[in-house]
C-alpha positions in Angstrom: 54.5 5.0 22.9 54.8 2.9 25.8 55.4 -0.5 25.8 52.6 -3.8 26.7 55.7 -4.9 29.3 59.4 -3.9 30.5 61.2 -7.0 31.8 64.1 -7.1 34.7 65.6 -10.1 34.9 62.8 -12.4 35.3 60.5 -10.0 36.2 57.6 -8.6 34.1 56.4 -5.3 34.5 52.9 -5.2 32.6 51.2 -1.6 31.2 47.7 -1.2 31.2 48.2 -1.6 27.1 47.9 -5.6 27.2 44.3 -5.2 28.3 41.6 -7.4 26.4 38.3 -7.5 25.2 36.5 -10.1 27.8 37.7 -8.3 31.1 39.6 -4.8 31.2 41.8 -6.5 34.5 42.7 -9.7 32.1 45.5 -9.3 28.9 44.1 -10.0 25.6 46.0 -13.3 24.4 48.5 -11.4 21.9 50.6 -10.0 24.7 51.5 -13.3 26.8 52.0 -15.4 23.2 54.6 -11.9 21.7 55.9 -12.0 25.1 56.5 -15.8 25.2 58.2 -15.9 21.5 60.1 -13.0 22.8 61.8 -15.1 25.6 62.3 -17.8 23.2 64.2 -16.0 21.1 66.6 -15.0 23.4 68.0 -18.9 24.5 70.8 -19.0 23.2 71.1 -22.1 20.7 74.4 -24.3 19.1 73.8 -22.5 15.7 71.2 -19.8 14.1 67.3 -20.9 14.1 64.6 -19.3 13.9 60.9 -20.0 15.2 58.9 -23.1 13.7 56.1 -24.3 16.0 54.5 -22.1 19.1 51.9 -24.0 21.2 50.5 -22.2 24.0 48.7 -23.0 26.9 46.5 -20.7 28.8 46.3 -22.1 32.0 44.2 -19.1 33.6 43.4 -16.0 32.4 46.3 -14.0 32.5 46.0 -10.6 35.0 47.6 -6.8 33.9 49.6 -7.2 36.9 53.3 -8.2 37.6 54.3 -11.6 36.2 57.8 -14.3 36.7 58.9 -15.6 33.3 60.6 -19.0 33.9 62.6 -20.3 30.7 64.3 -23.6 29.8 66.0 -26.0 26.7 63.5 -29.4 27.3 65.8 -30.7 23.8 69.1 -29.4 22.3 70.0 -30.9 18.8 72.1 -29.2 15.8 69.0 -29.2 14.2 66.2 -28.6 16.6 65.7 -26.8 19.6 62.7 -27.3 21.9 62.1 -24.5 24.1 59.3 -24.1 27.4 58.7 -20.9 28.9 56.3 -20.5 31.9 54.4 -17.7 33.2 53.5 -17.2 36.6 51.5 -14.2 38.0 51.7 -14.2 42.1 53.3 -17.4 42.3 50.5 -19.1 40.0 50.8 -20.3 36.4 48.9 -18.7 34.0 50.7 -19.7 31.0 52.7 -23.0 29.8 54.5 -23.0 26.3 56.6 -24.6 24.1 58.4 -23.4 21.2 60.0 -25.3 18.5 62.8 -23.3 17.0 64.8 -25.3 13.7 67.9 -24.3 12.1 68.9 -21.9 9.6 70.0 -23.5 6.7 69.7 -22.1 3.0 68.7 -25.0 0.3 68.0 -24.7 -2.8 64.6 -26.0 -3.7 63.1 -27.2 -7.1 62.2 -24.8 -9.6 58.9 -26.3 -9.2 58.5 -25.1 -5.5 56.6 -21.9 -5.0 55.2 -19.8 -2.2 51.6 -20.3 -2.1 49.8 -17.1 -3.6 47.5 -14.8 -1.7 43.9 -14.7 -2.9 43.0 -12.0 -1.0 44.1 -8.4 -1.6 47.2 -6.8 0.2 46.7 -3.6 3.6 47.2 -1.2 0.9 43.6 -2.1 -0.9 41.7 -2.8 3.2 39.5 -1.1 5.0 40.5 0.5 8.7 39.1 -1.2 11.1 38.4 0.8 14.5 41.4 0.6 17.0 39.1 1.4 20.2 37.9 -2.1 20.7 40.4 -3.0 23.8 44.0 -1.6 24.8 45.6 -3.9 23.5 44.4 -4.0 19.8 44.2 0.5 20.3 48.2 -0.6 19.3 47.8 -2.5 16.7 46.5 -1.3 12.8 43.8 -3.2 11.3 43.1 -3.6 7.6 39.8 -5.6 6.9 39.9 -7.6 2.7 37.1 -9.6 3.8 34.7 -9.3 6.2 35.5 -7.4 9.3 36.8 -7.7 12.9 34.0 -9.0 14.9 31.7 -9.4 12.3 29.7 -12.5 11.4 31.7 -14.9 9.1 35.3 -15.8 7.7 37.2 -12.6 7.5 40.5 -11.7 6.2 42.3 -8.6 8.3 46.0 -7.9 7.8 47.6 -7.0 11.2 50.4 -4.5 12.0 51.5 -3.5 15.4 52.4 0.1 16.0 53.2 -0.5 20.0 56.6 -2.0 20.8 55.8 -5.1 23.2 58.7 -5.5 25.2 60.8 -2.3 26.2 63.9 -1.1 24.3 63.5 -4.7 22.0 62.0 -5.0 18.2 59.4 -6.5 17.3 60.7 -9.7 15.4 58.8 -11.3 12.6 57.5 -14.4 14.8 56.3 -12.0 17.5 54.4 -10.2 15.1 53.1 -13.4 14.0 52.0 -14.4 17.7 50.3 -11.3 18.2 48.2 -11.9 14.7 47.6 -15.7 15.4 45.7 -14.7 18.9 42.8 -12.6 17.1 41.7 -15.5 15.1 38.6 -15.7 16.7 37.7 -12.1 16.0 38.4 -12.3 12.4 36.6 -15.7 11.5 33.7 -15.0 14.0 30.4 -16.5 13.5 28.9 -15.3 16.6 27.6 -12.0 18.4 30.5 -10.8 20.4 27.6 -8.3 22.4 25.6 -11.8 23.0 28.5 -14.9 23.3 31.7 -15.8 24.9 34.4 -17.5 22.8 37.6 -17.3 24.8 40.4 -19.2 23.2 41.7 -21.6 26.0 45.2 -22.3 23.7 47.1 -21.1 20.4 49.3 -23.2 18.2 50.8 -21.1 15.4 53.0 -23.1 12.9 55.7 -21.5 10.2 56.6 -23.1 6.9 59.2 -19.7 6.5 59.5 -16.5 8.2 57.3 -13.6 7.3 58.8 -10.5 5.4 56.7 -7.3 6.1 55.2 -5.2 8.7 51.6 -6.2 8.0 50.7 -10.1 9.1 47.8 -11.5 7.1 45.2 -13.5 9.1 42.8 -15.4 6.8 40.4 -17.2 9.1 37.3 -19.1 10.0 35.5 -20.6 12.6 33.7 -24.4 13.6 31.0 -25.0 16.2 30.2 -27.7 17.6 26.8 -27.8 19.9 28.7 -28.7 22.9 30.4 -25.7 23.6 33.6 -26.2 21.9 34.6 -24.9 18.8 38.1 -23.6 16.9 39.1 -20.6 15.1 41.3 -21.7 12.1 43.8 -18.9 10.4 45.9 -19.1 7.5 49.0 -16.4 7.7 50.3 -14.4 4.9 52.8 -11.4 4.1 53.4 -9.8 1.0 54.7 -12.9 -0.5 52.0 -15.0 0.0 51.3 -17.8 2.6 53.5 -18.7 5.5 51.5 -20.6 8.1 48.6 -21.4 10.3 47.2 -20.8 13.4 44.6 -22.8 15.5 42.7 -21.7 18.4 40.2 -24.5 20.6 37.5 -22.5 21.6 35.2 -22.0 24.8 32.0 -21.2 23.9 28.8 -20.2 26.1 26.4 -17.1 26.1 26.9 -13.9 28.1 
Protein backbone atom coordinates (compact mmCIF):
# COMPACT_ATOMS: atom_id res chain seq x y z
CA UNK A 1 0.00 0.00 0.00
CA UNK A 2 1.12 3.44 -0.46
CA UNK A 3 2.18 5.55 2.06
CA UNK A 4 0.15 9.08 3.69
CA UNK A 5 3.81 10.89 2.85
CA UNK A 6 7.51 10.14 1.37
CA UNK A 7 9.90 12.70 2.87
CA UNK A 8 13.36 14.12 1.03
CA UNK A 9 15.27 15.88 3.18
CA UNK A 10 12.96 18.38 4.46
CA UNK A 11 10.61 18.00 1.97
CA UNK A 12 7.13 16.21 2.27
CA UNK A 13 5.56 14.57 -0.45
CA UNK A 14 1.80 14.01 0.64
CA UNK A 15 -0.60 11.03 -1.04
CA UNK A 16 -4.04 11.57 -1.48
CA UNK A 17 -4.41 8.91 1.66
CA UNK A 18 -4.06 11.76 4.46
CA UNK A 19 -7.38 13.15 3.24
CA UNK A 20 -10.07 13.97 6.07
CA UNK A 21 -13.54 13.96 6.86
CA UNK A 22 -14.43 18.02 6.79
CA UNK A 23 -12.81 18.79 3.28
CA UNK A 24 -11.48 16.03 0.79
CA UNK A 25 -8.37 18.91 -0.22
CA UNK A 26 -7.57 19.17 3.84
CA UNK A 27 -5.54 16.06 5.83
CA UNK A 28 -7.46 14.56 8.56
CA UNK A 29 -5.40 15.49 11.90
CA UNK A 30 -3.84 11.84 12.28
CA UNK A 31 -1.33 12.35 9.44
CA UNK A 32 0.32 15.79 10.45
CA UNK A 33 0.42 14.63 14.41
CA UNK A 34 2.20 10.61 13.07
CA UNK A 35 4.15 12.65 10.87
CA UNK A 36 5.27 15.18 13.62
CA UNK A 37 6.14 12.27 16.27
CA UNK A 38 7.90 10.78 13.38
CA UNK A 39 10.32 13.70 13.03
CA UNK A 40 10.70 13.80 16.61
CA UNK A 41 11.93 10.60 16.86
CA UNK A 42 14.60 10.96 14.65
CA UNK A 43 16.66 14.04 16.80
CA UNK A 44 19.15 12.50 17.87
CA UNK A 45 19.33 12.81 21.77
CA UNK A 46 22.48 12.41 24.63
CA UNK A 47 21.03 8.95 25.67
CA UNK A 48 17.80 6.67 24.71
CA UNK A 49 14.17 8.32 25.33
CA UNK A 50 11.27 7.72 24.18
CA UNK A 51 8.06 10.00 23.63
CA UNK A 52 6.23 11.57 26.83
CA UNK A 53 4.14 14.69 26.02
CA UNK A 54 2.89 15.71 22.28
CA UNK A 55 1.14 19.09 22.05
CA UNK A 56 0.00 20.11 18.80
CA UNK A 57 -1.03 23.18 17.27
CA UNK A 58 -3.07 23.43 14.26
CA UNK A 59 -2.43 26.62 13.04
CA UNK A 60 -4.51 26.27 9.63
CA UNK A 61 -5.99 23.44 8.20
CA UNK A 62 -3.45 21.57 6.78
CA UNK A 63 -3.70 21.06 2.58
CA UNK A 64 -2.84 17.30 0.65
CA UNK A 65 -0.24 19.19 -0.98
CA UNK A 66 3.61 19.47 -0.60
CA UNK A 67 4.76 20.56 2.90
CA UNK A 68 8.59 21.86 4.58
CA UNK A 69 9.23 20.14 7.91
CA UNK A 70 11.48 22.47 10.06
CA UNK A 71 12.86 20.58 13.26
CA UNK A 72 14.81 21.80 16.38
CA UNK A 73 16.16 20.85 20.28
CA UNK A 74 14.34 24.16 22.28
CA UNK A 75 15.99 22.10 25.68
CA UNK A 76 18.74 19.29 25.95
CA UNK A 77 19.14 17.69 29.44
CA UNK A 78 20.29 13.94 30.43
CA UNK A 79 17.01 13.64 31.37
CA UNK A 80 14.70 15.55 29.17
CA UNK A 81 14.57 16.55 25.78
CA UNK A 82 12.19 19.21 24.39
CA UNK A 83 11.67 18.93 20.87
CA UNK A 84 9.58 21.65 18.19
CA UNK A 85 8.84 20.70 14.85
CA UNK A 86 6.99 23.06 12.34
CA UNK A 87 5.05 22.58 9.34
CA UNK A 88 4.80 24.84 6.57
CA UNK A 89 2.74 24.21 3.42
CA UNK A 90 3.79 27.07 0.57
CA UNK A 91 5.80 28.95 2.77
CA UNK A 92 2.92 29.18 5.48
CA UNK A 93 2.66 27.45 8.88
CA UNK A 94 0.02 25.12 9.34
CA UNK A 95 1.31 23.32 12.13
CA UNK A 96 3.44 24.15 15.45
CA UNK A 97 4.48 21.35 17.97
CA UNK A 98 6.28 20.35 20.67
CA UNK A 99 7.33 17.07 21.86
CA UNK A 100 8.58 16.12 25.19
CA UNK A 101 10.69 13.08 24.95
CA UNK A 102 12.23 11.58 28.71
CA UNK A 103 14.78 9.10 29.20
CA UNK A 104 14.88 5.46 29.24
CA UNK A 105 15.66 4.22 32.46
CA UNK A 106 14.42 0.78 33.96
CA UNK A 107 13.30 1.21 37.88
CA UNK A 108 11.92 -1.09 39.79
CA UNK A 109 8.59 0.06 41.19
CA UNK A 110 6.67 -1.17 44.33
CA UNK A 111 4.95 -4.32 44.32
CA UNK A 112 2.01 -2.23 44.99
CA UNK A 113 2.22 -0.43 41.53
CA UNK A 114 0.02 -1.69 38.83
CA UNK A 115 -1.07 -0.84 35.29
CA UNK A 116 -4.44 0.41 35.40
CA UNK A 117 -6.95 -2.39 34.04
CA UNK A 118 -9.09 -2.06 30.99
CA UNK A 119 -12.78 -2.06 31.62
CA UNK A 120 -13.65 -2.39 28.29
CA UNK A 121 -13.20 -5.54 26.15
CA UNK A 122 -10.07 -6.06 23.91
CA UNK A 123 -10.29 -5.73 19.26
CA UNK A 124 -10.71 -9.31 19.38
CA UNK A 125 -14.45 -9.10 21.13
CA UNK A 126 -15.37 -5.34 18.67
CA UNK A 127 -17.41 -4.73 16.11
CA UNK A 128 -15.82 -3.48 12.51
CA UNK A 129 -16.53 -0.30 11.95
CA UNK A 130 -16.77 0.93 8.17
CA UNK A 131 -13.34 2.05 6.66
CA UNK A 132 -14.96 4.33 3.83
CA UNK A 133 -15.57 7.28 6.02
CA UNK A 134 -12.35 9.48 4.59
CA UNK A 135 -8.96 8.31 3.07
CA UNK A 136 -7.28 8.61 5.69
CA UNK A 137 -9.19 6.41 8.21
CA UNK A 138 -9.93 3.75 4.65
CA UNK A 139 -6.06 2.81 6.27
CA UNK A 140 -6.76 2.36 9.46
CA UNK A 141 -8.98 -0.85 11.21
CA UNK A 142 -11.62 0.04 13.54
CA UNK A 143 -13.02 -2.05 16.35
CA UNK A 144 -16.07 -0.44 18.08
CA UNK A 145 -16.51 -2.08 22.43
CA UNK A 146 -18.78 0.76 22.99
CA UNK A 147 -20.64 2.87 21.03
CA UNK A 148 -19.49 3.50 17.52
CA UNK A 149 -17.48 5.91 15.32
CA UNK A 150 -19.57 8.85 14.81
CA UNK A 151 -22.26 7.83 16.74
CA UNK A 152 -23.99 9.83 19.53
CA UNK A 153 -22.23 9.38 22.99
CA UNK A 154 -18.88 8.16 24.70
CA UNK A 155 -17.56 5.35 22.66
CA UNK A 156 -14.68 3.08 23.04
CA UNK A 157 -12.88 2.01 19.43
CA UNK A 158 -9.59 0.25 19.40
CA UNK A 159 -7.42 1.64 16.42
CA UNK A 160 -4.90 -0.17 14.27
CA UNK A 161 -3.33 1.25 11.20
CA UNK A 162 -2.74 -0.94 8.20
CA UNK A 163 -1.12 2.05 5.97
CA UNK A 164 2.56 2.74 6.59
CA UNK A 165 2.71 6.69 7.19
CA UNK A 166 5.93 7.74 6.17
CA UNK A 167 7.77 5.74 3.26
CA UNK A 168 10.26 2.88 3.87
CA UNK A 169 9.89 3.76 8.00
CA UNK A 170 7.71 1.72 10.77
CA UNK A 171 5.19 2.73 12.36
CA UNK A 172 6.46 3.29 16.08
CA UNK A 173 4.26 2.86 19.09
CA UNK A 174 3.92 6.72 19.76
CA UNK A 175 2.99 7.31 16.17
CA UNK A 176 0.40 4.88 16.45
CA UNK A 177 -0.71 6.55 19.40
CA UNK A 178 -0.80 10.08 17.49
CA UNK A 179 -2.85 8.79 14.84
CA UNK A 180 -5.50 7.24 17.62
CA UNK A 181 -5.41 10.41 19.90
CA UNK A 182 -6.70 12.70 16.69
CA UNK A 183 -10.09 10.72 16.23
CA UNK A 184 -11.22 11.57 19.68
CA UNK A 185 -13.87 13.58 18.60
CA UNK A 186 -15.33 10.81 16.39
CA UNK A 187 -15.37 8.26 19.07
CA UNK A 188 -16.79 10.41 22.10
CA UNK A 189 -19.27 12.37 19.79
CA UNK A 190 -22.32 13.80 21.00
CA UNK A 191 -23.29 15.53 18.02
CA UNK A 192 -24.70 14.86 14.24
CA UNK A 193 -21.64 14.75 12.16
CA UNK A 194 -24.33 15.16 8.82
CA UNK A 195 -25.73 18.46 10.87
CA UNK A 196 -22.45 20.03 13.03
CA UNK A 197 -18.83 20.98 12.69
CA UNK A 198 -16.42 19.99 15.51
CA UNK A 199 -13.00 20.55 14.12
CA UNK A 200 -10.33 19.99 16.79
CA UNK A 201 -8.16 23.21 16.59
CA UNK A 202 -5.12 21.22 18.84
CA UNK A 203 -4.13 17.69 20.30
CA UNK A 204 -2.20 17.06 23.49
CA UNK A 205 -1.53 13.29 23.89
CA UNK A 206 0.34 12.38 27.15
CA UNK A 207 2.18 8.85 28.01
CA UNK A 208 2.61 7.39 31.47
CA UNK A 209 4.57 4.14 29.41
CA UNK A 210 4.79 3.10 25.90
CA UNK A 211 2.09 1.06 24.35
CA UNK A 212 2.69 -2.70 23.47
CA UNK A 213 0.40 -3.93 20.57
CA UNK A 214 -0.78 -3.12 17.18
CA UNK A 215 -4.29 -2.05 18.27
CA UNK A 216 -4.47 1.51 20.30
CA UNK A 217 -7.48 1.83 22.59
CA UNK A 218 -9.33 5.22 22.51
CA UNK A 219 -11.86 5.44 25.32
CA UNK A 220 -13.40 8.86 24.99
CA UNK A 221 -16.05 11.47 25.59
CA UNK A 222 -17.00 14.76 24.81
CA UNK A 223 -18.09 18.41 26.82
CA UNK A 224 -20.11 21.29 25.37
CA UNK A 225 -20.22 24.30 26.35
CA UNK A 226 -23.01 26.84 24.64
CA UNK A 227 -20.43 29.01 23.31
CA UNK A 228 -19.00 27.09 20.76
CA UNK A 229 -16.18 25.45 22.42
CA UNK A 230 -16.03 22.11 23.64
CA UNK A 231 -13.25 19.12 24.18
CA UNK A 232 -13.01 15.64 23.30
CA UNK A 233 -11.30 13.76 26.19
CA UNK A 234 -9.68 10.09 25.44
CA UNK A 235 -8.12 7.70 27.69
CA UNK A 236 -5.46 5.21 25.71
CA UNK A 237 -5.09 1.64 26.26
CA UNK A 238 -3.20 -1.53 24.75
CA UNK A 239 -3.51 -5.01 25.77
CA UNK A 240 -2.14 -4.23 29.08
CA UNK A 241 -4.39 -1.79 30.20
CA UNK A 242 -4.12 2.06 30.33
CA UNK A 243 -1.28 4.14 29.14
CA UNK A 244 -2.41 7.76 28.65
CA UNK A 245 -4.67 10.55 27.53
CA UNK A 246 -5.46 12.60 24.93
CA UNK A 247 -7.31 16.00 24.80
CA UNK A 248 -8.72 17.82 21.95
CA UNK A 249 -10.33 21.81 22.30
CA UNK A 250 -13.03 21.82 20.05
CA UNK A 251 -14.67 24.25 17.49
CA UNK A 252 -18.02 23.87 17.36
CA UNK A 253 -20.80 25.44 14.96
CA UNK A 254 -23.56 23.91 12.61
CA UNK A 255 -23.14 23.07 9.00
Amino acid sequence: MEAVFRVDGDRVFTSEHAGGPWDPSMQHGGAPSSLVVWAAERIPSPQPMQVARLTIDLMRPVPVAPLTIETKVVREGRKIQLCEVRLFADGVEVVRATVLKVRVQPVDLPDTVAHSPLDVPGPEAGRDEPQALNKFLAGVSMRAVKGGFLRLGPGAIWFRPNRSIVEGSPISQAMRTALAADCSNGVGSVLDFKKWIFINADLTVTLARQPVGDWILLNSEMMLGADGAGLAVSRLGDARGYFGAAIQCLVVEPR
